[in-house]
FITI-62050 format. One line per 2 residues: for each residue x, y, z of C-alpha. Coordinates in nm, 4 decimals. Layout:
// residues N
X Y Z | ...
//
This chain:
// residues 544
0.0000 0.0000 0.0000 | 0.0973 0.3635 -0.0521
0.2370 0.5518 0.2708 | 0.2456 0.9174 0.2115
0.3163 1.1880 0.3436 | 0.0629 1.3488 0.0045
-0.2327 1.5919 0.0547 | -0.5666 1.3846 -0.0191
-0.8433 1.4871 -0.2537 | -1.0714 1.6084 0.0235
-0.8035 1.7667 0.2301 | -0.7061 2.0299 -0.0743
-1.0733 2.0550 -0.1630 | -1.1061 2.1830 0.2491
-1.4347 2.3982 0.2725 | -1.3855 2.7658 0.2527
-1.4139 2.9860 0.5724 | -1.6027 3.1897 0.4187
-2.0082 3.1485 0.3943 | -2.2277 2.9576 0.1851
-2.4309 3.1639 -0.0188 | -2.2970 3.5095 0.1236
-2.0683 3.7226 -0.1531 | -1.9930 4.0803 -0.0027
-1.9753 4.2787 -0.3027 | -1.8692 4.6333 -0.0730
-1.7544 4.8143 0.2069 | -1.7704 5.1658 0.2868
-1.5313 5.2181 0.5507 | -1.6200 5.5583 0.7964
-1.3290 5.5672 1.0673 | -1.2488 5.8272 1.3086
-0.9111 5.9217 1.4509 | -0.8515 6.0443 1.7478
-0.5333 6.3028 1.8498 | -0.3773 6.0679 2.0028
-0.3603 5.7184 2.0486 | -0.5379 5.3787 1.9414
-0.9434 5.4593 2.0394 | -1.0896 5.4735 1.6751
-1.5228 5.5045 1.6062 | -1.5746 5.2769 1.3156
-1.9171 5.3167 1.0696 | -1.9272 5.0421 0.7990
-2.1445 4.9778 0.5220 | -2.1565 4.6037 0.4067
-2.3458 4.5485 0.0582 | -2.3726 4.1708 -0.0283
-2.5829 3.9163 -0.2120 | -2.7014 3.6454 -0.0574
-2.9215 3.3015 -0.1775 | -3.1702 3.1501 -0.0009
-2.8881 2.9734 0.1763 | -2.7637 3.2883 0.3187
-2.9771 3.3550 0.6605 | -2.7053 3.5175 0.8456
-2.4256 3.7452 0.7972 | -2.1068 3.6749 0.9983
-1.8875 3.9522 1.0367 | -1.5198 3.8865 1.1749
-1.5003 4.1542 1.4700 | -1.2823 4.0894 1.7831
-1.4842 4.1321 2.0927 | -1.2458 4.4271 2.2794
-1.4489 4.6117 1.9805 | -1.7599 4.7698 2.1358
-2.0471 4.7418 1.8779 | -2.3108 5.0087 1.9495
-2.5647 4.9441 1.6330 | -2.6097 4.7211 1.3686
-2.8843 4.7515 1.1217 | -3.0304 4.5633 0.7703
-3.1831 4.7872 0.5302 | -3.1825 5.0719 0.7392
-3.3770 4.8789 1.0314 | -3.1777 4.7790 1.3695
-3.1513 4.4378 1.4429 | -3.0587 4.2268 1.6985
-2.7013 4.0973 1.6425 | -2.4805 3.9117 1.8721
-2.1539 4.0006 1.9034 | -1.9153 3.7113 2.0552
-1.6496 3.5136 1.9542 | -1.4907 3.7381 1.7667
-1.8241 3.7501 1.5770 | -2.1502 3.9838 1.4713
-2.4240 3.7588 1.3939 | -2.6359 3.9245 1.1742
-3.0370 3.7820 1.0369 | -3.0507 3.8199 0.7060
-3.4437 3.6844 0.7120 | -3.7062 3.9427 0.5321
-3.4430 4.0789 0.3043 | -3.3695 4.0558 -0.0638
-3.1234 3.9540 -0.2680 | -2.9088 4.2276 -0.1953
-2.8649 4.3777 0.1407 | -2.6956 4.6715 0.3161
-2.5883 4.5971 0.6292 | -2.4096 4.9173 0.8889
-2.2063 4.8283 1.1566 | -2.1762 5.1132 1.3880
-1.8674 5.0521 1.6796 | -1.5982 5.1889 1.8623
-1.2733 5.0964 2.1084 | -0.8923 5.0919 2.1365
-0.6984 4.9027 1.8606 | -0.4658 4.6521 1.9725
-0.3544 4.4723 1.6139 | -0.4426 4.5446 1.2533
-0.4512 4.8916 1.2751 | -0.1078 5.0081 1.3964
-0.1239 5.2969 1.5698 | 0.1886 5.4312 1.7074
0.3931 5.7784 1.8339 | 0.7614 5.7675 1.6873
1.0948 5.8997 1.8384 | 0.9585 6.2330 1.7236
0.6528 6.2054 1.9034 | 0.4477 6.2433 1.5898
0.1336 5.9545 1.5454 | 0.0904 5.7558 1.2777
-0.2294 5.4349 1.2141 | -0.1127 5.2269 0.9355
-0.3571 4.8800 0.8281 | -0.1708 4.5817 0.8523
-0.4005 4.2768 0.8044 | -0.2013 4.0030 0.6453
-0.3050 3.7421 0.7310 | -0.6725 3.7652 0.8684
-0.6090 4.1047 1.0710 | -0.8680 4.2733 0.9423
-1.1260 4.1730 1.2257 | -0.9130 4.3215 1.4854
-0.9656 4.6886 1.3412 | -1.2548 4.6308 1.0781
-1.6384 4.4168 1.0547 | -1.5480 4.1676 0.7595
-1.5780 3.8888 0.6321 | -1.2375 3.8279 0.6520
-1.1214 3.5139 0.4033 | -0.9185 3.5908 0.0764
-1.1726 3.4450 -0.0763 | -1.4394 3.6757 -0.0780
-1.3439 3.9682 -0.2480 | -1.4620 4.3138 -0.2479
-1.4468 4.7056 -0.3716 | -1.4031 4.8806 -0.1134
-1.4639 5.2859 -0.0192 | -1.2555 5.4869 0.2825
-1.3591 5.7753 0.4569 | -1.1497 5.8802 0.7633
-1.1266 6.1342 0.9721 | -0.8097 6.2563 1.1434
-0.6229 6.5488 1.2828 | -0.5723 6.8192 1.0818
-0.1463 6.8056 0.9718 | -0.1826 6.4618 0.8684
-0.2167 6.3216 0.5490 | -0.4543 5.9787 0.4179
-0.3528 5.7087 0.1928 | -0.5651 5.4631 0.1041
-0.6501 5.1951 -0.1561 | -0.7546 5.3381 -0.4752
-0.7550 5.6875 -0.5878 | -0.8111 5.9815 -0.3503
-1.1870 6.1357 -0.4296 | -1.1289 6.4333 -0.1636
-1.0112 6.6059 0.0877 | -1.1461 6.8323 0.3095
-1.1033 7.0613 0.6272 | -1.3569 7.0261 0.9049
-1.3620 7.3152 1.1791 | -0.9737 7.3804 1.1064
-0.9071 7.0791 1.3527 | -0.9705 6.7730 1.1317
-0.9954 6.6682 0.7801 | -1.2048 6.3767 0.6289
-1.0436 6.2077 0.3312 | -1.2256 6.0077 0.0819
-1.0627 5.7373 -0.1573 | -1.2479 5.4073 -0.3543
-1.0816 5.1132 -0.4577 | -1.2564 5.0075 -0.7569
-1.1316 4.6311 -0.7835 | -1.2263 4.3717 -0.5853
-0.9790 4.2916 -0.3318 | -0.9257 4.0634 -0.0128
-1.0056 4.1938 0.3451 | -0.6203 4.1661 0.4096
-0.5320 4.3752 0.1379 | -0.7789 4.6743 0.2618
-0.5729 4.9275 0.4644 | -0.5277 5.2426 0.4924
-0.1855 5.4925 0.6390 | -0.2036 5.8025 0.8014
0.0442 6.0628 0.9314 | 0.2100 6.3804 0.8552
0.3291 6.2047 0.5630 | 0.4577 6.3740 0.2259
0.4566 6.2747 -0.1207 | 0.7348 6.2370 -0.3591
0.5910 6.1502 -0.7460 | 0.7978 5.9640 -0.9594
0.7900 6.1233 -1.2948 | 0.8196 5.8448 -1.5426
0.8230 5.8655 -1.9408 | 0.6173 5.5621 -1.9823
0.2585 5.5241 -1.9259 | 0.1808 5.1942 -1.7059
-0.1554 5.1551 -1.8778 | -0.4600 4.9876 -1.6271
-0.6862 4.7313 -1.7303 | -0.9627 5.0021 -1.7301
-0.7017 5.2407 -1.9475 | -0.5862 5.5415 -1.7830
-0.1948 5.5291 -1.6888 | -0.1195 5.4659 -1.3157
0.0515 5.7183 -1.1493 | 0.3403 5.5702 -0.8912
0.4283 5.8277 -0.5738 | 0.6502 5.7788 -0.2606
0.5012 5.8480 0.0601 | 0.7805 5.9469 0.3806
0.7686 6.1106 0.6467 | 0.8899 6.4655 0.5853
1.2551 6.4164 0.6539 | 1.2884 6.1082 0.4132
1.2018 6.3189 0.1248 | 1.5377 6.4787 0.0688
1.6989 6.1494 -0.0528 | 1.4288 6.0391 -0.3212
1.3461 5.9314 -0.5347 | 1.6848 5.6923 -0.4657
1.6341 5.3466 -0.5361 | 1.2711 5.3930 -0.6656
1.4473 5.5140 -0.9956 | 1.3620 5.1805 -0.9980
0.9817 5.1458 -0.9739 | 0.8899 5.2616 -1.3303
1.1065 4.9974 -1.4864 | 0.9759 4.6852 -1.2826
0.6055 4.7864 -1.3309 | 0.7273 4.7698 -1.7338
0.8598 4.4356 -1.6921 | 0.5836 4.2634 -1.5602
0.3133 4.4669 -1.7749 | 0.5513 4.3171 -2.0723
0.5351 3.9378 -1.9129 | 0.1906 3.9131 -1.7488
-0.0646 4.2119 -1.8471 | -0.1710 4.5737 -1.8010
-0.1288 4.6977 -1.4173 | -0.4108 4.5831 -1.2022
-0.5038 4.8958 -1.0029 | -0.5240 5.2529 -1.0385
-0.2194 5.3916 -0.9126 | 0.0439 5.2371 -0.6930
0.2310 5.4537 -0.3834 | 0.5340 5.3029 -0.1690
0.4732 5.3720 0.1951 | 0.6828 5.4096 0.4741
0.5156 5.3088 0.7210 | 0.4927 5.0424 1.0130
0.3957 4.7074 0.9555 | 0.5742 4.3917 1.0721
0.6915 4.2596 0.7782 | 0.9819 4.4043 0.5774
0.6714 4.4895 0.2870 | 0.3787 4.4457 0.2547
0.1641 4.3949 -0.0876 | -0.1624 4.5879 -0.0097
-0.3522 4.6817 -0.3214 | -0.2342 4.9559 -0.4923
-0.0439 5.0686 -0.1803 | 0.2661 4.8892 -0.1034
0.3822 4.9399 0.3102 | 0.7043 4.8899 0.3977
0.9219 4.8989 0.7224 | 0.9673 5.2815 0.7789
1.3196 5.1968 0.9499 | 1.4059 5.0843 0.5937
1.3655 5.4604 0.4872 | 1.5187 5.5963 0.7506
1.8521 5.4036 0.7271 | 1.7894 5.4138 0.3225
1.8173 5.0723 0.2773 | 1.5374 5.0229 0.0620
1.6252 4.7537 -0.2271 | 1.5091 4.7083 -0.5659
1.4774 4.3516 -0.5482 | 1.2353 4.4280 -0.2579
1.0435 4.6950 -0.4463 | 1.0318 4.4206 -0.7411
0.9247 4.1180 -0.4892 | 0.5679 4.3238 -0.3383
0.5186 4.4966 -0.6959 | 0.4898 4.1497 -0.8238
0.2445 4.0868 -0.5814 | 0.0235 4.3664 -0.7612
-0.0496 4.0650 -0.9946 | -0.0088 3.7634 -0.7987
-0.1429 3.7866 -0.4684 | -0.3317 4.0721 -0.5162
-0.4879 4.0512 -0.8524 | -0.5240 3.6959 -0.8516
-0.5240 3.6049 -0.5085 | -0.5613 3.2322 -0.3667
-0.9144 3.0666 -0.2526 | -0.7494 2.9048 0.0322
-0.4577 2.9885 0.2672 | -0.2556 2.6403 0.1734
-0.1693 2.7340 -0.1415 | -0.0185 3.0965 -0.0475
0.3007 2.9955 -0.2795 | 0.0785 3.1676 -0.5681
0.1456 3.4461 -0.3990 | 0.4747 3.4111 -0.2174
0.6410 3.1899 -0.5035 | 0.5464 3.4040 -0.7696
0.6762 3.7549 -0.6220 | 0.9981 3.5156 -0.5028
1.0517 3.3988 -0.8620 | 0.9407 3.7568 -1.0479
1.1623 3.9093 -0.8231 | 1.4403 3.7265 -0.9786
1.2742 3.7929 -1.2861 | 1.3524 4.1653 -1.3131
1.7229 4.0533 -1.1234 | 1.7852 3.8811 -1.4469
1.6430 4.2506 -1.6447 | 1.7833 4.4868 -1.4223
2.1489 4.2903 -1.3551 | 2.1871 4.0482 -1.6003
2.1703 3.6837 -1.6642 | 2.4627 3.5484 -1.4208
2.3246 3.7620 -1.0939 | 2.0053 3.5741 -1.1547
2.1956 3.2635 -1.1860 | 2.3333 3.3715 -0.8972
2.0176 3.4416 -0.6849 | 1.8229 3.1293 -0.7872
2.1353 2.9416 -0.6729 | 2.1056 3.0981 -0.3583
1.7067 3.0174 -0.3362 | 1.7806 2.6760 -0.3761
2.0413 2.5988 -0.1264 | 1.7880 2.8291 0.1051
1.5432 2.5247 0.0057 | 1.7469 2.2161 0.0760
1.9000 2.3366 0.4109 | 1.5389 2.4385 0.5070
1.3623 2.1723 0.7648 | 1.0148 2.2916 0.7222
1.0833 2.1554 0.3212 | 1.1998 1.8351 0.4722
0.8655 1.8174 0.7126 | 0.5947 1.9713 0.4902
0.4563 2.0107 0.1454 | 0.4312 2.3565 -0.0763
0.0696 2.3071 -0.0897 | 0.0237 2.3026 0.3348
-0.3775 2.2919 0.3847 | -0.3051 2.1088 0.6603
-0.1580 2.4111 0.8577 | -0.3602 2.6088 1.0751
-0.1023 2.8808 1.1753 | -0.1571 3.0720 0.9019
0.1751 3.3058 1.0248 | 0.3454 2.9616 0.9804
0.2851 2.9373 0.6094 | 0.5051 3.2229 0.5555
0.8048 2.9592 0.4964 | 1.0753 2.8545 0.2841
0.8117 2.6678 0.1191 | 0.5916 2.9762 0.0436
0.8591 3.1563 -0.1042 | 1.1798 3.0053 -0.1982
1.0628 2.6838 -0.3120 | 0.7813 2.8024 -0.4649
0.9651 3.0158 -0.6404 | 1.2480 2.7776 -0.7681
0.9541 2.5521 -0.8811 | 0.8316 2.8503 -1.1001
1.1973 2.8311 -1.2687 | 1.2188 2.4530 -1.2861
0.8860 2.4627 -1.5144 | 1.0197 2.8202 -1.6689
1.3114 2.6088 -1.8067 | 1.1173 2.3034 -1.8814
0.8657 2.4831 -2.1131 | 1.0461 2.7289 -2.2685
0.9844 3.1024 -2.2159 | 0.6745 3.1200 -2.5227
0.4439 2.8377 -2.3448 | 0.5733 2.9388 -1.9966
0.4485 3.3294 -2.0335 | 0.1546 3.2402 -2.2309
0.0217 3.0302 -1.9899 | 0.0917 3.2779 -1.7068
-0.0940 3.5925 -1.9167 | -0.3782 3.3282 -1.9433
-0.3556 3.2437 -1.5807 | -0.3538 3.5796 -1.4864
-0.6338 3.6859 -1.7094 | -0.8982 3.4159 -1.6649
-0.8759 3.4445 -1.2658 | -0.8033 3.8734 -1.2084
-0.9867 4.0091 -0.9955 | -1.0852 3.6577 -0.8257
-0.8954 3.3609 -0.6938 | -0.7713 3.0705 -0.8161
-0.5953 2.7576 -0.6580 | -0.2926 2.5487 -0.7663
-0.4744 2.3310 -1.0714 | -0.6143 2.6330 -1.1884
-0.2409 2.7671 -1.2761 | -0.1619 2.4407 -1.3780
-0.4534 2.3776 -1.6415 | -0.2717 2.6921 -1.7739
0.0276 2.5746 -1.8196 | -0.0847 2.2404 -1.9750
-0.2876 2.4096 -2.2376 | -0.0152 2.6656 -2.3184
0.2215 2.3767 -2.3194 | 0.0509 2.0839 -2.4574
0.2479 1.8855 -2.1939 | 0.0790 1.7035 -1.8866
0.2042 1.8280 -1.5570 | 0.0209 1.6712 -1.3191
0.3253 1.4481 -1.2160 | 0.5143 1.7430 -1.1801
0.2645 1.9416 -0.9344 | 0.2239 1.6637 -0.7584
0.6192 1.5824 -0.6436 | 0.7506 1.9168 -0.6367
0.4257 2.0550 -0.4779 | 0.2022 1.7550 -0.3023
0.4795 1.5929 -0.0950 | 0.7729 1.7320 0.1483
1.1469 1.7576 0.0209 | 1.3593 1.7304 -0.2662
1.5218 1.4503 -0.4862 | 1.8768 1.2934 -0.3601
2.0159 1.1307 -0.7182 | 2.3515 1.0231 -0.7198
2.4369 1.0464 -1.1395 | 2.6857 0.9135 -1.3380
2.7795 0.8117 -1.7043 | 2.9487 0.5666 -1.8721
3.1558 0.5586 -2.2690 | 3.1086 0.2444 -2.4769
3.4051 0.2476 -2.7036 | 3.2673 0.0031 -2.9319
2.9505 0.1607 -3.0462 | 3.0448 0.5275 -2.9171
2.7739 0.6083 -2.6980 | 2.7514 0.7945 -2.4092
2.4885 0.6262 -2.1215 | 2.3783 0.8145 -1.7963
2.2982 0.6381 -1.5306 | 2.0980 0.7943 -1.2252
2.0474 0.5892 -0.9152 | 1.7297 0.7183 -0.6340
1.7116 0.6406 -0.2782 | 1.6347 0.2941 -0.2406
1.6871 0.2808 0.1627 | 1.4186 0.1537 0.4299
1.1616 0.4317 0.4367 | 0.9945 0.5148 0.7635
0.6532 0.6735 0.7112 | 0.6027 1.0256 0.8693
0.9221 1.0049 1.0372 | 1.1259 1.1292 0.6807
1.1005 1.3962 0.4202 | 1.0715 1.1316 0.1251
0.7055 0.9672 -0.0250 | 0.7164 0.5882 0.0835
0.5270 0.3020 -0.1626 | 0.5448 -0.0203 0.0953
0.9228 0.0483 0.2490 | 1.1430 0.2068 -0.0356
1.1416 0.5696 -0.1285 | 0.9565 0.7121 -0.4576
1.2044 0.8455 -0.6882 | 1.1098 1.1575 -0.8204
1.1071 1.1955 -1.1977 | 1.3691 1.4184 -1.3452
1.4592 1.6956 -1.6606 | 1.8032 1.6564 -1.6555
2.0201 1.8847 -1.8637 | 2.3400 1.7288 -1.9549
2.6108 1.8976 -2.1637 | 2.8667 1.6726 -2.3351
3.2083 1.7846 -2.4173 | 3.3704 1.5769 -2.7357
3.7323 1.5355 -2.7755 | 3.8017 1.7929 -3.0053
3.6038 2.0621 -2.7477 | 3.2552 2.1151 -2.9172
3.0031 2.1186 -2.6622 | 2.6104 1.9335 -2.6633
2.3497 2.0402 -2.4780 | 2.0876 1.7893 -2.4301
1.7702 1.7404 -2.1531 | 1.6861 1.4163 -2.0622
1.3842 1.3074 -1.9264 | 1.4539 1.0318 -1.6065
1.1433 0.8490 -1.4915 | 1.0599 0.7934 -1.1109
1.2564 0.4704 -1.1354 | 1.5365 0.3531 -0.8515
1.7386 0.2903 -1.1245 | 1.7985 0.4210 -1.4631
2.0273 0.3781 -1.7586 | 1.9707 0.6230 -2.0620
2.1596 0.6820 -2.3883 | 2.2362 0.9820 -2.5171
2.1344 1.0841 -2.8717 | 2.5009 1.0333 -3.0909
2.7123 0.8758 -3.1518 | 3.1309 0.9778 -3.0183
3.4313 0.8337 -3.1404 | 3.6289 0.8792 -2.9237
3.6158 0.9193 -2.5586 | 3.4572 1.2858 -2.4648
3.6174 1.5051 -2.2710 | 3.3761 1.5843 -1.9919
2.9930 1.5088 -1.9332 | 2.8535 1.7211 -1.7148
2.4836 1.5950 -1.5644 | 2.2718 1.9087 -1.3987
2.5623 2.1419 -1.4700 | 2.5021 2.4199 -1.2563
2.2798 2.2531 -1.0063 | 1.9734 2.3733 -1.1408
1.7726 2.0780 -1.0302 | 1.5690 2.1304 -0.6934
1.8125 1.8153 -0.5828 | 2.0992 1.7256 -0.3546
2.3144 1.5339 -0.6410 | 2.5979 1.3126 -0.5408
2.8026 1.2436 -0.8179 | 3.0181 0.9137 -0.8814
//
């Protein structure tokens, strides 16, 4: 029998979080500032659609969160409010419903509000992963996507950002001022924020025009705090030119303008839709990198854009900015820096133990802070490359730009991109998906080749684990007590005896132990022949 360590069917098919025949369509997000400090008053308006199915609205709202009204079509209702929940009836109602959410209380996560070494406040969203209930009355699961509206209010000297494009701005006694902005694609609860301080804007004048889906150009600005201003634009030179590569390899730019934030958050960046946050000590020290910049602008498309149904397969977020990252590395640098830095990547992956213990594809995981792993990233990335090299770049982009555009402005899950790939390719890759993403670890081959003088072929020979497997106790795939091999493209380059070079790929089934022939015929014994030269395999080779 087969003992494996492999997601089942039903465990990747795992039942959404979010509800059965509830889709919130909008929020429009009131929030009040105060002077100082964390206390915010929150007014939300939820529109949805609902099927008969759909009785009740839950709304993800932690219960420090005072709720002081909730009503349905303009009538109050009675609405629990525990466990992190608002239960709201639904019953008597259309098809679509408007549902307000009136509440206030101090902020302790999700919305960071915090006094610097200045002494000047700043609130700045941060809801990756499912933050947005500590701050905000959602339903918060990537995927149910919304548009989404801001209004907030705030002492007069700061300044708003928010998803979308600013509508207005306006004074209010001389003490506040209530800024407006609307996000007009659908986008997850986590990617719904919104920064605030005396910030100031730095707009990065570019000759191209990064043209939207919906057709006017998006405008890209820096947002500092005022003393960070002086040294820009600095490495966002940069920006322009990595929005152009990935319009030229996936599509148009997803959103309607896209600013770089200093702000606080605690990741080193964060991907929020059309507003990318990063770690404001990274401005203040100025060491802001490109290849960052490049890793959450690809996120604009994957993550964002296309964002994934369910939390386990976060590597179509995290593997795709890893590997587009490397992408514009190879643009920006050149072709032996990105040799370079997917070398790196996969010597990250092999020494990694969470690759050893778990799969790519990690439904299984309920620390969702956990899935933010060598796995997520680095793997998935060097996986991108692996089938990048495999197909070729014409299959490999089309079926990317047809990934991308079947599933914007939605989700998708791991088959999804890889019924893509197999109709761009005309190759089946379900094998593929399977080892690289279904099952923890790596392949261990040891290679070698052999000369036959008398007919002047060249034979390489690759030999799999074939030791005692222990179920659940190793990072290989058992079948009864021996290890599955994994099946291999190996490149192998052949160097004759008078110097001329062959490239050639071979394809290695998930045998213990195979023998293949090279195409040719040499006579006389070649110089070299190098198998996987370069390591570019996701493998631990031993060579005899």
């Amino acid at each position: 029998m087969l003992a494996t360590i492999l997601l089942s069917a039903s465990a990747e098919a795992q039942s959404s979080t979010s509800q059965p025949g509830i889709d919130v369509l909008d929020y429009a997000i009131g929030i009040e500032l105060p002077d100082t400090g964390a206390f915010i008053r929150g007014d939300v308006v939820i529109t949805l659609v609902r099927t008969s199915k759909g009785t009740r609205l839950a709304l993800d709202l932690v219960d420090a969160l005072a709720v002081r009204s909730v009503e349905v079509e303009g009538r109050p209702v009675q609405a629990p409010h525990e466990g992190n929940k608002i239960t709201v009836p639904l019953d008597g109602t259309g098809a679509r419903v408007h549902v307000r959410v009136r509440y206030d209380g101090v902020v302790t996560d999700g919305l960071i509000a915090r006094k610097d070494a200045k002494g000047r406040w700043t609130w700045f969203g941060d809801n990756w992963p499912n933050r947005a209930r500590q701050w905000l009355p959602t339903v918060d699961h990537p995927s149910d996507k919304a548009t989404v509206s801001w209004t907030v209010r705030t002492p007069a000297g700061n300044r708003v950002v928010a998803n979308g494009l600013e509508v207005s701005t306006k004074t209010i006694a001389g003490k506040k001022i209530e800024s407006s902005w609307r996000e007009s694609r659908p986008i997850s609860t986590y990617l719904m924020v919104v920064g605030v301080g005396p910030l100031e804007t730095f707009s990065l004048r570019e000759t191209v025009c990064h043209m939207t889906d919906e057709g006017p150009c998006a405008r890209q600005t820096v947002w500092v705090m005022p003393e960070n201003k002086t040294w820009l634009p600095g490495v966002f030179t940069t920006a322009g030119p990595i929005v152009s590569l990935f319009e030229k390899l996936v599509g148009p730019f997803p959103y309607e303008k896209l600013a770089h934030v200093q702000s606080s958050t605690r990741f080193g960046g964060m991907e929020n839709a059309s507003e990318i946050f990063y770690d404001g000590k990274l401005f203040d020290t100025q060491k802001m990198s490109d290849g960052l910049i490049a890793h959450e602008t690809a996120h604009q498309w994957f993550g964002d854009a296309v964002t994934e149904a369910e939390w386990g397969h976060v590597w179509l977020s995290e593997g795709f900015a890893t590997y587009f990252a490397a992408l514009w590395t190879r643009s920006y640098k050149g072709d032996s820096e990105f040799r370079e830095q997917m070398n790196a990547i996969r010597k990250q992956v092999i020494a990694a133990k969470v690759v050893a213990e778990r799969p790519v594809i990690d439904t299984a995981q309920t620390d969702l802070l956990a899935l933010l792993n060598t796995n997520s990233y680095q793997k998935g990335g060097y996986i991108l490359y692996m089938l990048h090299e495999q197909m070729g770049d014409s299959a490999f982009f089309a079926g990317i730009r047809s990934y991308y555009a079947k599933y914007r402005n939605g989700n998708a899950l791991t088959d999804d991109l890889r019924a893509e790939l197999e109709e761009s390719s005309g190759l089946s890759l379900k094998a593929f998906f399977d080892q690289w993403l279904r099952r923890p670890g790596f392949a261990e081959p040891t290679v070698g080749w052999a000369y036959d003088a008398e007919d002047g072929k060249i034979s390489v020979r690759v030999m799999q684990q074939d030791e005692r497997c222990i179920p659940l106790a190793t990072s290989v795939v058992c079948e009864g007590n021996k290890v599955v091999p994994y099946a291999l493209s190996m490149p192998v380059v052949v160097t004759d005896a008078s110097g001329k070079t062959t490239r050639v790929v071979i394809d290695i089934p998930a045998d213990q132990r195979t023998t293949m022939p090279l195409p040719g015929r040499y006579p006389n014994r070649p110089r070299s022949v190098a198998i996987d030269p370069g390591d570019r395999l996701l493998a631990r080779t031993t060579r005899l």
